[in-house]
C-alpha positions in Angstrom: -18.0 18.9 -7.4 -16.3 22.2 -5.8 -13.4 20.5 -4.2 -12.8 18.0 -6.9 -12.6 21.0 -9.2 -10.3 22.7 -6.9 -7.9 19.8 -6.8 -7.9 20.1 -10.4 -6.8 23.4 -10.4 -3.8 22.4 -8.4 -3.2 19.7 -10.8 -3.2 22.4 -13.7 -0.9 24.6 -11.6 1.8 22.3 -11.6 1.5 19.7 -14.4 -0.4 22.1 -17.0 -2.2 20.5 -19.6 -1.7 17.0 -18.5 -5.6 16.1 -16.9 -6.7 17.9 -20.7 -4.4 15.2 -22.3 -6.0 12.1 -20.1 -9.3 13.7 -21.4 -9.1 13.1 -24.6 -8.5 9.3 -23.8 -11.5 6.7 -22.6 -10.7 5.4 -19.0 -10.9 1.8 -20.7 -7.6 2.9 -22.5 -6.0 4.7 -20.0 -6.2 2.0 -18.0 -4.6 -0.9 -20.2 -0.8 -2.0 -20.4 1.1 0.4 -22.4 -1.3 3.9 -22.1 0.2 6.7 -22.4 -0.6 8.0 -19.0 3.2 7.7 -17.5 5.1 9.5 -20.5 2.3 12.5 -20.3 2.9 12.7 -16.8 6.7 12.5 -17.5 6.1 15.1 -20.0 3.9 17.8 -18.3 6.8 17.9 -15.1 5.4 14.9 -13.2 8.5 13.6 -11.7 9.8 16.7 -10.3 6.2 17.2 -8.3 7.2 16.9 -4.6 11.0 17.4 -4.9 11.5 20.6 -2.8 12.5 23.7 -5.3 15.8 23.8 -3.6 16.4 20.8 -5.3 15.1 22.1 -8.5 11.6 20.6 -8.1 8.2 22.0 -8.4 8.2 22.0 -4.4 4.6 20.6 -4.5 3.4 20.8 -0.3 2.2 17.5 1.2 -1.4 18.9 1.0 -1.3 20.4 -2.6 0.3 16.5 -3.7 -3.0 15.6 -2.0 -4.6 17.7 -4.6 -3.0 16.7 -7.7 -3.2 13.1 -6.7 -6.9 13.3 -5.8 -7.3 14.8 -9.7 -5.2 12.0 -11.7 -7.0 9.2 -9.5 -10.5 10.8 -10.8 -8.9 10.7 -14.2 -6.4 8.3 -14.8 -6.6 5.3 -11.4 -3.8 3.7 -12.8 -1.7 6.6 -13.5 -2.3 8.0 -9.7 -0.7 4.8 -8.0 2.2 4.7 -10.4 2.9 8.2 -9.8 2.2 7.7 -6.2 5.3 4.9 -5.8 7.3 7.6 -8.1 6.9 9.9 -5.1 7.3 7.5 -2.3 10.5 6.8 -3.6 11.4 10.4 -4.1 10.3 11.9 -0.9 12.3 9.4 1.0 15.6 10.6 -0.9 14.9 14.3 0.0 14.5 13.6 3.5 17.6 11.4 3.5 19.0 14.4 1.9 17.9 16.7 5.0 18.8 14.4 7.8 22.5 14.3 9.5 22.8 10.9 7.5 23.1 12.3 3.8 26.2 11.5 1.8 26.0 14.7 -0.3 25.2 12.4 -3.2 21.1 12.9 -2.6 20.9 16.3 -3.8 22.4 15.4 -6.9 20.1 12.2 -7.7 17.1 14.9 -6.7 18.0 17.7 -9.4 18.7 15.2 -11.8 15.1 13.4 -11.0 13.3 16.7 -11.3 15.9 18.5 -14.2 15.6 14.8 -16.0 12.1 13.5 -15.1 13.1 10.5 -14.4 10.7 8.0 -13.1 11.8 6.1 -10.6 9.7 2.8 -9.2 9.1 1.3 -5.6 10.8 -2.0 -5.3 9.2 -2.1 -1.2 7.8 -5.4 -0.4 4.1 -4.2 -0.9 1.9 -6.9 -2.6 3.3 -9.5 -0.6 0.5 -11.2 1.7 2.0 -11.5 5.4 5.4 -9.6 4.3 5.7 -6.2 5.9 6.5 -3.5 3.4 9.7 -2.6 4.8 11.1 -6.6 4.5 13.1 -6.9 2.0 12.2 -9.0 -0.7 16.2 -9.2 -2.3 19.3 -10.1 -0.8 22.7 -8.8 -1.5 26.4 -9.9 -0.3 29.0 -6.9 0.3 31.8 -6.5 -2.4 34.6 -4.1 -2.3 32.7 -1.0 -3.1 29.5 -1.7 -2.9 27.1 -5.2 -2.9 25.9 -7.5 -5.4 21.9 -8.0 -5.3 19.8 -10.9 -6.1 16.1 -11.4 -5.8 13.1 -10.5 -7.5 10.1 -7.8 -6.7 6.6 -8.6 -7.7 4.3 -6.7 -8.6 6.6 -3.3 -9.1 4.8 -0.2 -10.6 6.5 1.7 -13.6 8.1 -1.3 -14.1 8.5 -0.9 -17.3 9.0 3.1 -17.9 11.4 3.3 -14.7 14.7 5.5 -14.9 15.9 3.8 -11.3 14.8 1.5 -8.9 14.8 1.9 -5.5 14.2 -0.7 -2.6 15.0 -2.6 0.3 17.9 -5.3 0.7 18.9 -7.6 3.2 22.6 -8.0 3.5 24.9 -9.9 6.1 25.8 -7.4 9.3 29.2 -7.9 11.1 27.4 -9.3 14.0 27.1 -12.2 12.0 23.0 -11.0 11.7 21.5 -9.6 9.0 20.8 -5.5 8.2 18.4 -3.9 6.0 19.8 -1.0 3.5 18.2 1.0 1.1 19.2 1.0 -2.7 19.0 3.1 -5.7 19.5 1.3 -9.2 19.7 2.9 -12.6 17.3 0.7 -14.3 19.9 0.0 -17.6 22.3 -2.1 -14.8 23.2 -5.0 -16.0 20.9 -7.8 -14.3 18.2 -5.5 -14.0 15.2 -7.5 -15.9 11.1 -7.1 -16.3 8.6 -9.9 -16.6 4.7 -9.7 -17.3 3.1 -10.5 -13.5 -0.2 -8.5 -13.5 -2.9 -10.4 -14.3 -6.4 -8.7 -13.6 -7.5 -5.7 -15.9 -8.4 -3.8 -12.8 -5.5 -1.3 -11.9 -3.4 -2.7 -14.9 -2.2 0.7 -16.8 0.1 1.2 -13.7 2.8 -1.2 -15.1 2.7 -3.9 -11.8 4.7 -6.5 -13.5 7.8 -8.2 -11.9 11.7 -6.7 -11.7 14.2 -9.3 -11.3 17.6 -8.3 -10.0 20.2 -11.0 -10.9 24.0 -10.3 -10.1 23.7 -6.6 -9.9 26.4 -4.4 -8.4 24.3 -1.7 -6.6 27.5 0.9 -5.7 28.0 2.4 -1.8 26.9 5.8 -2.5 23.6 4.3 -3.5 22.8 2.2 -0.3 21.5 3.9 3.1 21.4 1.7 6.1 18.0 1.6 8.0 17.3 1.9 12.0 14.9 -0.6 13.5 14.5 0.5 17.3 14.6 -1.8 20.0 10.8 -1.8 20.5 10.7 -2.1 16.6 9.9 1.4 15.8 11.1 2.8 13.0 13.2 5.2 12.1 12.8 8.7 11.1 13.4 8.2 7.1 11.6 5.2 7.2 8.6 6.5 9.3 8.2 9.7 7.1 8.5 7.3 3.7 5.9 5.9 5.5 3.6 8.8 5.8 4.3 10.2 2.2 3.3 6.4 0.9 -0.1 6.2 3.1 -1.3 9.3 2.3 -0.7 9.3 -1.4 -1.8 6.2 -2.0 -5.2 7.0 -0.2 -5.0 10.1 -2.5 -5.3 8.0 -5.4 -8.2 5.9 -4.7 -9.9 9.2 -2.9 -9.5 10.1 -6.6 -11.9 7.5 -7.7 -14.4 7.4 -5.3 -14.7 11.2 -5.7 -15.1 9.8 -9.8 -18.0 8.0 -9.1 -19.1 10.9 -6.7 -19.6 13.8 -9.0 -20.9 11.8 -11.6 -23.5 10.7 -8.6 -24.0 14.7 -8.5 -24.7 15.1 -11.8 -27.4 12.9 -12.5 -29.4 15.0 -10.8 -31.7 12.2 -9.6 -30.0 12.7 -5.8 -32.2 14.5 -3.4 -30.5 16.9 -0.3 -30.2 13.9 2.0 -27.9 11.7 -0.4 -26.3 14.8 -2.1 -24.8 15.5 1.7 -24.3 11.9 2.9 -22.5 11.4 -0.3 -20.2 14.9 0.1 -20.4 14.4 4.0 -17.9 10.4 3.7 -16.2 11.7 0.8 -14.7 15.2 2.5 -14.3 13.4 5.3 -11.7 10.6 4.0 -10.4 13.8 2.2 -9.3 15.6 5.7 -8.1 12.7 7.0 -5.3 12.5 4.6 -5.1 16.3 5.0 -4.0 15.5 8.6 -1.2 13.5 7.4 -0.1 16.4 5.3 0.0 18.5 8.3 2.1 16.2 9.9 4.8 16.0 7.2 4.4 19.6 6.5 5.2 20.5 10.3 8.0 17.8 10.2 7.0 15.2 12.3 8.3 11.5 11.7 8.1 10.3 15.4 6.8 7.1 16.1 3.2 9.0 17.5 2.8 11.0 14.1 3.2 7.9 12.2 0.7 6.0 14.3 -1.7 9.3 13.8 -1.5 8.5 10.2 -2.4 5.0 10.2 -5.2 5.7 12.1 -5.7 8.5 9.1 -5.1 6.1 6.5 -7.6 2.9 7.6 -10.6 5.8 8.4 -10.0 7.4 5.0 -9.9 3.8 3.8 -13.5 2.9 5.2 -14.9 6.2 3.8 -13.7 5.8 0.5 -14.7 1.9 0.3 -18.4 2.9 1.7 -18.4 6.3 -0.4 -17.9 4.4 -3.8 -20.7 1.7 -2.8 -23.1 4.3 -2.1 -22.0 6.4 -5.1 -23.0 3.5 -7.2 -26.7 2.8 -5.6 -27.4 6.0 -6.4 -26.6 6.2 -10.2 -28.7 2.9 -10.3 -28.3 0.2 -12.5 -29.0 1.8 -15.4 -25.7 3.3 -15.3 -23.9 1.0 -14.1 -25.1 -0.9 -17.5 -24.7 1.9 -19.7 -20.8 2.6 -18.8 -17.8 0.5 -18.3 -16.1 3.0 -16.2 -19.0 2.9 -13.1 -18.0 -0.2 -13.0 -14.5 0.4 -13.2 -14.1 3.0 -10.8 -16.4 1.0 -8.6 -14.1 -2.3 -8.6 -10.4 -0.1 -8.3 -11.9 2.0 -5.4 -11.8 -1.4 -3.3 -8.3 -1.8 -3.8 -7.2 0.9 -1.4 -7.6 -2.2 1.3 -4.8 -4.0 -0.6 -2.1 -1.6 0.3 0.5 -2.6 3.2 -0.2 -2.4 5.8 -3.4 -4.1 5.5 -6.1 -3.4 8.6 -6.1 -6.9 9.7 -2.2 -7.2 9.8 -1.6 -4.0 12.2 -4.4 -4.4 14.5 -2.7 -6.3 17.1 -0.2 -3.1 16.7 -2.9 -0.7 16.9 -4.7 -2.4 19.9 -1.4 -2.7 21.8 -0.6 1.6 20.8 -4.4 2.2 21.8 -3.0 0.7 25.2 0.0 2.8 25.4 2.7 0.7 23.6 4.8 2.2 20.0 3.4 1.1 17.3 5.5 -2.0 16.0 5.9 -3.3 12.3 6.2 -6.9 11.9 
């Protein structure tokens, strides 16, 4: 599959050797609790994939993480949405780092993420039915210095291979209110604890267990307050953290769909008409996302360019859902029998709906944008 094969090149480019190494391990392994997926991909430069080179990163573009993501999620599912909340996290430190807000300590936690590779894990409140993903699912109370958190987040990717954590928090606002503030916490602090959570085999190689954060002093120069507008747009950091999250995350199950895809392809039992319906959904979901790396890559975190990638991210969505069915019908049962991973790749591909924010819980959102109004987040 041409541009399968092409993403893989990428992927070589900047973590060489690593889809070799996945390779040489069955899917069924690669995708259980304690694989070795995360420490290859800490070991072939993973960490250090998006951080811009000026920042001693690989300085990956949004389009080529595209790539690379697309090749680990045809490889290694689980791997390609650990990695993915890895970069979330990361991407929203270097823009941070870029805005008028930084604190000079960014670029310092950057170059030590890519120098290090240091994996670092998405404590956001994805997961959560009916909790938006920037609500914060901890709470803190300010100390001299800094806060003390409490709270738990469930489930957390890299949960148990993470360097640092890094998440939302509610804390008390002088207006007698609450505010939201970002954190960053070394994963040794005292307080910081994991817990098994994930119970279904389906997705379970990406560590998704529970973090509990009990007592823990989370320092100043680790917090960033966030801006909520007064229509309830978001912010610039937020809305491009945004963007990087949808995109890659759509990346990964992309991935998988394009899995089942090629191995459609090479049965050779397709005639011209499936062959190009098949390549026809599958690109298509493909440029969608490549939209949203346009965006990012022309620097726009407006309130439009993140409602642009929504629309991205639930059409890519539908493709990939409908692509993976089809894929599937077409190998035939036999297959489907015969392999563990059809069915594998089949059930993770549907999993791309579970990703905030779901479809069903924006559409009022959308309808109301489509109409001329921001796009709000509840």
């Amino acid at each position: 599959m041409r541009t399968l094969d092409e993403a893989r090149e990428v992927c070589e480019r900047y973590l060489p050797g690593l889809l070799a190494k996945l390779a040489e391990i069955p899917l069924t392994e690669l995708e259980k609790p304690g694989n070795p997926g995360l420490e290859l991909f800490r070991a072939s430069g993973g960490p250090a994939l998006v951080i811009p080179k000026s920042y001693s990163g690989s300085g990956a573009t949004p389009l080529e993480a595209i790539q690379v993501t697309r090749a680990i999620g045809a490889a290694a599912p689980s791997l390609a949405v650990a990695s993915t909340m890895h970069h979330f996290s990361v991407a929203t430190i270097f823009t941070l780092a870029e805005s008028l807000r930084s604190s000079g300590v960014e670029w310092a936690l950057l170059e030590g993420i890519a120098t290090q590779n240091l994996l670092v894990a998405s404590g956001f409140a994805e997961g959560n039915p009916g909790q938006g993903i920037l609500s914060p699912t901890v709470s803190g109370v300010r100390k001299d210095g800094g806060i003390v958190v409490s709270g738990s987040k469930r489930p957390c990717s890299i949960s148990r291979s993470m360097d640092l954590l890094s998440a939302s928090v509610s804390v008390p606002a002088q207006d007698g209110g609450s505010e939201t503030v970002l954190m960053l916490v070394p994963a040794q602090t005292p307080g910081v604890s994991v817990h098994p959570f994930w119970g279904s085999n389906v997705l379970a190689g990406a560590e998704s267990d529970e973090v509990r954060l009990t007592d823990v002093f989370v320092d100043d120069r680790l917090l960033v307050p966030t801006d909520i507008g007064e229509q309830g747009e978001l912010d610039e950091l937020q809305t491009v953290g945004f963007m990087w999250f949808e995109m890659l995350i759509t990346s990964c199950y992309l991935g998988m769909a394009s899995a089942l895809v090629e191995r459609a392809f090479a049965s050779r039992k397709l005639g011209a008409e499936q062959v190009t319906d098949l390549g026809v959904r599958i690109e298509a979901a493909a440029q969608l996302l490549e939209g949203i790396a346009r965006q990012l890559a022309a620097k726009e975190g407006d309130n439009a360019a993140l409602t642009k990638a929504m629309i991205a991210r639930y059409g890519a969505q539908e493709a990939i859902v409908d692509t993976a069915k089809r894929a599937v019908e077409a190998l035939g049962g036999m297959a489907f029998i015969g392999s563990p991973d059809v069915a594998y790749l089949a059930a993770a591909c549907h999993c791309v709906s579970f990703h905030p924010p779901s479809k069903a819980g924006t559409s009022r959102a959308l309808a109301a944008n489509f109409a001329g109004d921001v796009l709000r987040f509840e």
